[in-house]
Phi, psi and omega in degrees: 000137202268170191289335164306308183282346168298272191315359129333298212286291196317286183293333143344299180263352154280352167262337198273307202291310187293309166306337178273355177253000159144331190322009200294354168312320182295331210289302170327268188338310188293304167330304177309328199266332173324280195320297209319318198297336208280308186350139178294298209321321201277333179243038153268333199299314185299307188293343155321100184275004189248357172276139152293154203281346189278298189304346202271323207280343174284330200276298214271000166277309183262041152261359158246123187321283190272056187276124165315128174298284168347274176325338167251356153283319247250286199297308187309303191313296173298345207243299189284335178283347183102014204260347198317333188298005210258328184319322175300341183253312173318310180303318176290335185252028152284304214264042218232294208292311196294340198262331161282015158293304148355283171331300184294151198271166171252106200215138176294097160262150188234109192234127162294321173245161180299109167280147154306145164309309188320316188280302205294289182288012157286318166297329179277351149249036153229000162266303182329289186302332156302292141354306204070007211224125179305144183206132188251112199273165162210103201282147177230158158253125173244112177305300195323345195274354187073277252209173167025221220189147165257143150225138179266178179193107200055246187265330181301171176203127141276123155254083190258018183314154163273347178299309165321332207273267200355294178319318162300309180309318204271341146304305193300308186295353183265357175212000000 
């Protein structure tokens, strides 16, 4: 990966994390200012070092109707490092981030006690490898299961709780 597209990544991953908190507003715009950057005029105008970084931040807020303040702290940021020419690739690798966000199935851990991140992602690369499928866990605490873990999945559920086990036990011994 060349040191531009590294710097890409970056600010990437700080719009997919705002979008990803609820930000889907910023998704549109940015996709606009991405196409805008691609344009030759617009992205000779950006490579221009005797235009001022005010003027470039001007040309590219009025081609979105509607620019999100984030996205114009975002254009202020790129205009003082000089980076605005960067925009065609940040767009690409948000939706880059969004679509294996997308991508990932959603599974449920059921824990009596609070797992560590550490613990959490190992059962979550050992469900991935069963699963075949990228997966975005969300541990929740149940006291009542006692011991071990529910993880649900889609429509599927493991259940390796001790509460389940007990229950079982206590069927076998009543019939």
């Amino acid at each position: 990966m060349s040191s531009e597209a590294a710097v890409a990544r970056r600010y990437a991953r700080a719009l997919y994390e705002l979008i990803a908190e609820g930000g889907e507003q910023l998704q549109a715009p940015l996709l606009q200012l991405a196409e805008a950057a691609k344009v030759d005029e617009v992205a000779a105008l950006l490579e221009r070092t005797s235009v001022p970084a005010s003027a470039k931040v001007k040309v590219l807020t009025a081609i979105v109707k509607e620019l999100p303040a984030e996205l114009g702290r975002l254009l202020d940021l790129l205009a003082a490092r000089g980076k605005l020419s960067l925009l065609p690739e940040i767009g690409a690798q948000t939706t880059a981030l969004l679509q294996a966000d997308a991508d990932a199935i959603d599974v449920e851990l059921i824990t009596a006690v609070k797992v560590p991140a550490a613990v959490r992602n190992k059962i979550a690369a050992a469900l991935e490898s069963v699963v075949g499928k990228k997966l975005k866990v969300t541990a929740h605490q149940n006291k009542t299961i006692i011991g071990g873990f529910i993880v649900n999945i889609g429509d599927r559920r493991i259940d390796h709780s001790i509460r389940t086990r007990l229950n079982g036990m206590r069927a076998a011994l009543a019939g």
